[in-house]
N, CA, C and O of each residue as an XYZ file, in Angstrom:
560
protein
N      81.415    131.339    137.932
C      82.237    130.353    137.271
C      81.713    130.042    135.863
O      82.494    130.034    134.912
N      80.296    129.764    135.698
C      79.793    129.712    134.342
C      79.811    130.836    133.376
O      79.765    130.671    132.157
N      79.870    131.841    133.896
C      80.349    132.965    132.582
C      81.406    133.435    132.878
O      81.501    134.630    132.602
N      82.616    132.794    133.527
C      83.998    132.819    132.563
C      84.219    131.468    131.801
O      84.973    131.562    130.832
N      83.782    130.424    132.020
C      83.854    129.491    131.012
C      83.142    129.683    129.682
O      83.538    129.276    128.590
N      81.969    130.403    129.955
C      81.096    130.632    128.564
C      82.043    132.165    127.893
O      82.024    132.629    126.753
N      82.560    132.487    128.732
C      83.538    133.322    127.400
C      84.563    132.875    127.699
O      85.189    133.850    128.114
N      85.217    131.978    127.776
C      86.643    131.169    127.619
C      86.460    130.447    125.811
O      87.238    130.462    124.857
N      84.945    129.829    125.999
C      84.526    128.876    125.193
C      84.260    130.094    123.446
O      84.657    130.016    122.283
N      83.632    130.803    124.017
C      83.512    132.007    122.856
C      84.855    132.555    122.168
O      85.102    132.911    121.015
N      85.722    132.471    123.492
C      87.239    133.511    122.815
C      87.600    132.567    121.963
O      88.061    132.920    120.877
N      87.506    131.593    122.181
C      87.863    130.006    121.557
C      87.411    129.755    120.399
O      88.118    129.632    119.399
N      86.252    129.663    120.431
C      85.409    129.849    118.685
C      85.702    131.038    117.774
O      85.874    130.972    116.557
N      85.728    131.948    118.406
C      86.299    133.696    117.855
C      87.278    133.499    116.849
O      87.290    133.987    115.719
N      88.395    132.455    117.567
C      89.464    132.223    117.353
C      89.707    131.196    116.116
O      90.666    131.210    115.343
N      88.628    130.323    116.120
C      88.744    129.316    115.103
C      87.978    130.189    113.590
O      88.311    129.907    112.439
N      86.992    131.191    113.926
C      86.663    131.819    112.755
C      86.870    132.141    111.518
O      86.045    132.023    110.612
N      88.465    132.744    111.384
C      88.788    133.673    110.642
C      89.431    132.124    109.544
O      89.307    132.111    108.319
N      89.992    131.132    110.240
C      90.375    129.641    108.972
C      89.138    129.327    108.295
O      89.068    129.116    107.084
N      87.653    129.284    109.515
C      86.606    128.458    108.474
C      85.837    130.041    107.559
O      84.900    129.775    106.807
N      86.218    131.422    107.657
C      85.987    131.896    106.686
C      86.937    131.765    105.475
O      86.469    131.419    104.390
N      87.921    131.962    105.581
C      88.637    131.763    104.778
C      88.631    130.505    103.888
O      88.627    130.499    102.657
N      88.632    129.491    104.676
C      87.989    128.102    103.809
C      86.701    128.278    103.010
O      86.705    127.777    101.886
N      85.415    129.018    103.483
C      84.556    129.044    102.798
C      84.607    130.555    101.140
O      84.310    130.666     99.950
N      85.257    131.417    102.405
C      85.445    132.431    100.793
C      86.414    132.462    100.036
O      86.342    133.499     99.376
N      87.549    131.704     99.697
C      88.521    131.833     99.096
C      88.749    130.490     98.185
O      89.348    129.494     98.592
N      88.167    130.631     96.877
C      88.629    129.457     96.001
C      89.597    129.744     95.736
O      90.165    130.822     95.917
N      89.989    128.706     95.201
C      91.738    128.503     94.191
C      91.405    129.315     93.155
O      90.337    129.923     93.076
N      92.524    129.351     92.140
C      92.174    129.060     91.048
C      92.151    128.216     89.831
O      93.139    127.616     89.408
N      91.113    128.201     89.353
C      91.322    126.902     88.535
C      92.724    126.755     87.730
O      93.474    127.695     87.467
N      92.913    125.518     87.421
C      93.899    124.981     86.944
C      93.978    125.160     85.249
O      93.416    124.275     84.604
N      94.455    125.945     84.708
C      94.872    125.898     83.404
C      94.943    124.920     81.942
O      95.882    124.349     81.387
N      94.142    124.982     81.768
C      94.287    123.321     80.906
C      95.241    123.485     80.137
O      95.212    124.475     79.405
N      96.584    122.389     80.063
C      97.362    122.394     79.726
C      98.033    121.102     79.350
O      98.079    120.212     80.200
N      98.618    120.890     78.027
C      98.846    119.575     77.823
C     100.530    119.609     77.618
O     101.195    120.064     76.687
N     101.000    118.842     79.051
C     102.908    119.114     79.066
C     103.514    118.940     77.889
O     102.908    118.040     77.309
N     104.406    119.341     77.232
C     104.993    119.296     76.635
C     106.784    119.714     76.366
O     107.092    120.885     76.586
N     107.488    119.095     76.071
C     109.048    119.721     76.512
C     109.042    121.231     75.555
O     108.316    121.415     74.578
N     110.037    122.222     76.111
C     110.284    123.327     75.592
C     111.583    123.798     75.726
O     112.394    123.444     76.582
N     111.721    124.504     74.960
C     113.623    125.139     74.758
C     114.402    123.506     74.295
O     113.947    122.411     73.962
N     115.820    124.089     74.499
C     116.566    123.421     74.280
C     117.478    122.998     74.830
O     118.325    123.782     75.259
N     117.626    121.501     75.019
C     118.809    121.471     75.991
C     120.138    122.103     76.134
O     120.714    122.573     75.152
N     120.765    122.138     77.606
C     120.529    121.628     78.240
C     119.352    122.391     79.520
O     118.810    122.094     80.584
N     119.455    123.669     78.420
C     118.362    124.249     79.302
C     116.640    124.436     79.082
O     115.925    125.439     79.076
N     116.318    122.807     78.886
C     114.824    122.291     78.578
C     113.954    122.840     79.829
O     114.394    123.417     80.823
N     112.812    122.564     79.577
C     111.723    122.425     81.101
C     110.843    121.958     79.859
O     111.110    121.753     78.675
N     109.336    121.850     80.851
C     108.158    120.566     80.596
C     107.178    121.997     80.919
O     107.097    122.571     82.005
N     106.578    122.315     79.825
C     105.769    123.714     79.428
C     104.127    123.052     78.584
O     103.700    121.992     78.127
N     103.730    124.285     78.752
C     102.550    124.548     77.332
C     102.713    124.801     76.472
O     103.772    125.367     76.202
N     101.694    124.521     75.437
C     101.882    125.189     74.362
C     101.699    126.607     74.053
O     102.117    126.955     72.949
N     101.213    127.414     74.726
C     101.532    128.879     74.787
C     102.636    129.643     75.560
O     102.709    130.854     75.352
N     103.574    129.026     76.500
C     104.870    128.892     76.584
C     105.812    129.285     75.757
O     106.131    128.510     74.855
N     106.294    130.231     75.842
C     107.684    130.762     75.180
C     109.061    129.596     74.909
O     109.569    129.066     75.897
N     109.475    129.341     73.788
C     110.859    128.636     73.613
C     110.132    127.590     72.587
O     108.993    127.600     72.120
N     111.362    126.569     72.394
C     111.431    126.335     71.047
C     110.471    124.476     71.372
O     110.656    123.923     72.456
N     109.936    124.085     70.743
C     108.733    123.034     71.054
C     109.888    121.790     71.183
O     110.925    122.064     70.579
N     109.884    120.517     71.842
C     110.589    119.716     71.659
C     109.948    118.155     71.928
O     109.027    118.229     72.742
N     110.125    117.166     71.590
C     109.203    116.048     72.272
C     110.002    116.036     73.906
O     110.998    116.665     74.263
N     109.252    115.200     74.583
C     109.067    115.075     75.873
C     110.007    113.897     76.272
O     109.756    112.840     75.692
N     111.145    113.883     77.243
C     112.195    112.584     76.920
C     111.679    111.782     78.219
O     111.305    112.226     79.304
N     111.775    110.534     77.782
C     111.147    109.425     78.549
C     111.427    109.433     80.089
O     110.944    108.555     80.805
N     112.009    110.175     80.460
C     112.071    110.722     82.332
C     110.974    111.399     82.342
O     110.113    111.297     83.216
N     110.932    112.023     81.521
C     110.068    113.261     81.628
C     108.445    112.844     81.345
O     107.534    113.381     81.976
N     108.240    111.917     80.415
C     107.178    111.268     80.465
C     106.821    110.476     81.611
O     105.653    110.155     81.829
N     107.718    110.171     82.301
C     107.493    109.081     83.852
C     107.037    109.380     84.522
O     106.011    108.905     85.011
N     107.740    110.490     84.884
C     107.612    111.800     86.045
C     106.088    112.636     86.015
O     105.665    113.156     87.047
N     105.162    112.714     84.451
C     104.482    113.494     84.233
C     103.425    112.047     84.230
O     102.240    112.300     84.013
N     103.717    110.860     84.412
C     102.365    110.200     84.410
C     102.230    109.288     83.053
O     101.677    108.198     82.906
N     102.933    110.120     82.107
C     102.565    109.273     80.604
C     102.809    108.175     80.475
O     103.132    107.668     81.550
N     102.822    107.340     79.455
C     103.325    106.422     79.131
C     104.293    106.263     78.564
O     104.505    107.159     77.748
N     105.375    105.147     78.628
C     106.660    105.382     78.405
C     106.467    104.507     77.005
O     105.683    103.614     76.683
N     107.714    105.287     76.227
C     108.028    104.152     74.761
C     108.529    103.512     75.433
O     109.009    103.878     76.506
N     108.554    102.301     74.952
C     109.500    101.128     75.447
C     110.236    100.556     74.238
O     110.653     99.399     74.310
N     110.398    101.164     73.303
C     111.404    101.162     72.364
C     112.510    102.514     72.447
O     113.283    102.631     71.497
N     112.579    103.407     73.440
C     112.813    104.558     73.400
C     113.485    104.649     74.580
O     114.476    105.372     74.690
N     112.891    103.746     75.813
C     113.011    103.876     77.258
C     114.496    103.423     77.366
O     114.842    102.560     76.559
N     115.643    103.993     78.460
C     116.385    103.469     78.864
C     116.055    102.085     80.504
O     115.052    102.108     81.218
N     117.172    101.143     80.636
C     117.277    100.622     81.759
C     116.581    101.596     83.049
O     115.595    101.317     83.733
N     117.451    102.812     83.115
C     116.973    103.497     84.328
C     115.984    103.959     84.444
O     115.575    104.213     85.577
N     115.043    104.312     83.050
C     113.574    104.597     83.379
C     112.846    103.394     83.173
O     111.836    103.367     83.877
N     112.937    102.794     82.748
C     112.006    101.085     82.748
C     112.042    100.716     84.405
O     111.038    100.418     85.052
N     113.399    100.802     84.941
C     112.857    100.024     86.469
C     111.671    100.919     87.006
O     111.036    100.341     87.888
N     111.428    101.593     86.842
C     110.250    102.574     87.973
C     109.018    102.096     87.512
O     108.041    102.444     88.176
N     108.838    101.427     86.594
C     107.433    101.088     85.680
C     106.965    100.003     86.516
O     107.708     99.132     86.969
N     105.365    100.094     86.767
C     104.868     98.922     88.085
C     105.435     97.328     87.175
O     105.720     97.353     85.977
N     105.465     96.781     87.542
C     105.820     95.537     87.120
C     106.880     95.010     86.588
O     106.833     93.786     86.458
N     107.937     95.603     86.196
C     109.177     95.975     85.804
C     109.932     96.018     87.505
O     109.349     96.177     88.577
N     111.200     95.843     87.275
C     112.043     95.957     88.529
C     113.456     96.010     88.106
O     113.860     95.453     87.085
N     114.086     96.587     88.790
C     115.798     96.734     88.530
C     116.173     95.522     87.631
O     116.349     95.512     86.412
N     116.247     94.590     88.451
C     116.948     93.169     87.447
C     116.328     92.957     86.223
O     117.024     92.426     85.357
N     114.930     93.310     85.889
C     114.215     93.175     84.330
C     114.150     94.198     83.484
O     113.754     94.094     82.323
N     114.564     95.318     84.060
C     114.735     96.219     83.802
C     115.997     96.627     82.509
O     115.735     97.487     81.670
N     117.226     95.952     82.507
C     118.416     95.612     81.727
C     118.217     94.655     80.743
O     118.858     94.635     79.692
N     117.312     93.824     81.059
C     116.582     92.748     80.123
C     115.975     93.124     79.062
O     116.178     92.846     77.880
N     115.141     93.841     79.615
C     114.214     94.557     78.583
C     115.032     95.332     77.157
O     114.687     95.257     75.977
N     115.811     95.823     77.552
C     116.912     96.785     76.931
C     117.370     95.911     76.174
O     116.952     95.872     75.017
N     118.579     94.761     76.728
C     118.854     93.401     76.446
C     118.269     92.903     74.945
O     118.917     92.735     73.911
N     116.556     92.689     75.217
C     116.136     91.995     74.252
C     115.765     92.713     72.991
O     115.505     92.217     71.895
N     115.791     94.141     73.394
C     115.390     94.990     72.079
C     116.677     95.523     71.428
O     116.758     96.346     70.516
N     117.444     95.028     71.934
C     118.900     95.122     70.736
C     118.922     93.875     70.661
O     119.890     93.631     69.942
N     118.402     92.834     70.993
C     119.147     91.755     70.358
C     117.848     91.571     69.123
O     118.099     91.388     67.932
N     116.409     91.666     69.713
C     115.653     91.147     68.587
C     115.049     92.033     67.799
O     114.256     91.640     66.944
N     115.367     93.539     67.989
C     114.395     94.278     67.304
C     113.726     94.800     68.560
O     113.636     94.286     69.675
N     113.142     96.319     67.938
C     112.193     96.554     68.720
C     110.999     96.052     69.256
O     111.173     94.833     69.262
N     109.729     96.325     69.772
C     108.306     95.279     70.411
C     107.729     96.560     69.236
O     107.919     97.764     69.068
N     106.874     95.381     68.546
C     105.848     96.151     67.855
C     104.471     96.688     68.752
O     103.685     97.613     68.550
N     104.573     95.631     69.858
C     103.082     96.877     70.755
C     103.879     96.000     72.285
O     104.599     95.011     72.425
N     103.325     96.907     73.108
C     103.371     96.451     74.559
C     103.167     94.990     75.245
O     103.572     94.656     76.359
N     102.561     94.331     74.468
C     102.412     93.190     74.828
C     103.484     92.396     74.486
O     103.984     91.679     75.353
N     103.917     92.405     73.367
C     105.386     91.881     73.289
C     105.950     91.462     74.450
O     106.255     90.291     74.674
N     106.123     92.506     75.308
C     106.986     92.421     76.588
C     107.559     91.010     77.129
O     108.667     90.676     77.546
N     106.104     90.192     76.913
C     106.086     88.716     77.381
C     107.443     87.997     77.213
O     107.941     87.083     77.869
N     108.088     88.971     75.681
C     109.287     87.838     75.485
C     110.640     87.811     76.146
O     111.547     87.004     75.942
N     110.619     88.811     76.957
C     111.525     88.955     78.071
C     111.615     88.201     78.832
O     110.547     88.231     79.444
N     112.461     87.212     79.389
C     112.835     86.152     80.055
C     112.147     86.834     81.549
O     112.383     88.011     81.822
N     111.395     86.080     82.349
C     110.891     87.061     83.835
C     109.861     87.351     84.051
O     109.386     87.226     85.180
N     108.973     87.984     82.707
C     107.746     88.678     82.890
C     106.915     88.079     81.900
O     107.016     87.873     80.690
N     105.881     87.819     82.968
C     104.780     86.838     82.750
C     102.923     87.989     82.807
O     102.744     89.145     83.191
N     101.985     87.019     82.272
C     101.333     87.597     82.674
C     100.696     88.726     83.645
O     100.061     89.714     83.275
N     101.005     88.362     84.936
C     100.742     89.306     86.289
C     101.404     90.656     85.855
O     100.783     91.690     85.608
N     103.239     90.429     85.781
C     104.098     91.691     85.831
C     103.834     92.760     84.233
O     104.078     93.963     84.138
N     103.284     91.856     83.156
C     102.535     92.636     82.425
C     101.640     93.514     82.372
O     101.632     94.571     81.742
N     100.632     92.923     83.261
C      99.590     93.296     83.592
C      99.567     94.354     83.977
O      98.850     95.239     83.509
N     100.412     94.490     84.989
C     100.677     95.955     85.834
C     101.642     96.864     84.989
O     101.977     97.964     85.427
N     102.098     96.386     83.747
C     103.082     97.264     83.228
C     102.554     98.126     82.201
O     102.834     99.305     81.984
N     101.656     97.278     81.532
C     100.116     97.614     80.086
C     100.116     99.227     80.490
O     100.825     99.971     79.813
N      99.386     99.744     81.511
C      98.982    101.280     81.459
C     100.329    101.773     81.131
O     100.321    101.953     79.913
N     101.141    101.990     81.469
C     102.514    102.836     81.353
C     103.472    103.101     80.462
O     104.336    103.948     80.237
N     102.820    101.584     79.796
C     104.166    101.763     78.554
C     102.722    101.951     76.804
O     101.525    101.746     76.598
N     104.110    102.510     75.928
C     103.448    102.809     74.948
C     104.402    102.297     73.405
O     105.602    102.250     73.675
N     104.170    102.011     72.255
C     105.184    102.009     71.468
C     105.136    103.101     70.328
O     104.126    103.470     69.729
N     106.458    103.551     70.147
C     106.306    104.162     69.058
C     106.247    103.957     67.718
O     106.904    102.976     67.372
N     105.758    104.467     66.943
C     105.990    104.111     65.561
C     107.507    104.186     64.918
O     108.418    103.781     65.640
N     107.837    104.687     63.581
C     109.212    104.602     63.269
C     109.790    106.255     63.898
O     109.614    107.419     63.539
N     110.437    105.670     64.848
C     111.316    107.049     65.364
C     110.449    108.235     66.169
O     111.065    109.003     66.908
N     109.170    108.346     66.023
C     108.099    109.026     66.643
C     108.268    108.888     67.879
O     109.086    108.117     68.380
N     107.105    110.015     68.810
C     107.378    109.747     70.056
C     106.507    108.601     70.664
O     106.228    107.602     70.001
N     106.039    108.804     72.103
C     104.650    107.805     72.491
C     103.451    107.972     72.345
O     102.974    109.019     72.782
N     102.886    107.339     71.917
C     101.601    107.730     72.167
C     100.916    107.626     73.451
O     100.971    106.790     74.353
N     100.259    108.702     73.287
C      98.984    109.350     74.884
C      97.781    108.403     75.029
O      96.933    108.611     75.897
């Protein structure tokens, strides 16, 4: 009885082998350093490198969301402002709201003057958003 369990137990390990070699000999490969950037032209854009084939373009504020950046918020529509932490659907139209009525926000902190958002929802909004200069994109 003990040596069919001791090769029950072996076929068993045999079996788990071939994943923990493979885990140990097979790296990835490293990741490409690459800084996104939009390419071609709409409507047939994508989010490339700079050694990437097609024509260079700035990066449109979905596309900055989606990739992590920071959003202009002179630039941003309603529908990409709600996804921003501290921001929400209903402040989201506001925001929009107040930068046609008063002008653009000369820096992120501005934000405050939006009827809603207070310290806290700032707080959480600071990393994400960015302003642009005249007509430029965001800054990184």
């Amino acid at each position: 009885m003990v040596p069919r369990r001791l090769a029950l137990l072996l076929l068993c390990l045999a079996s788990l082998a071939p994943g923990a070699a493979r885990r140990l000999l097979v790296r990835p490969a490293p990741e490409r350093p690459c800084r996104p950037e939009g390419r071609g032209v709409p409507p047939r854009g994508w989010v490339g490198c700079a050694a990437d084939g097609g024509a260079p373009r700035d990066l449109t504020q979905r596309e900055r969301l989606l990739l992590g950046l920071p959003v202009d918020l002179n630039r941003a529509g309603a529908d990409d402002l709600e996804w921003i932490p501290g921001l929400s659907r209903k402040l989201a139209p506001a925001v929009v709201e107040d930068r046609s009525a008063r002008g653009p926000f000369a820096r992120p902190e501005e934000l405050v003057r939006v009827r809603g958002i207070g310290p806290v929802r700032l707080a959480r909004a600071l990393p994400h958003l960015a302003v642009s200069g005249h007509g430029g994109g965001a800054r990184d």
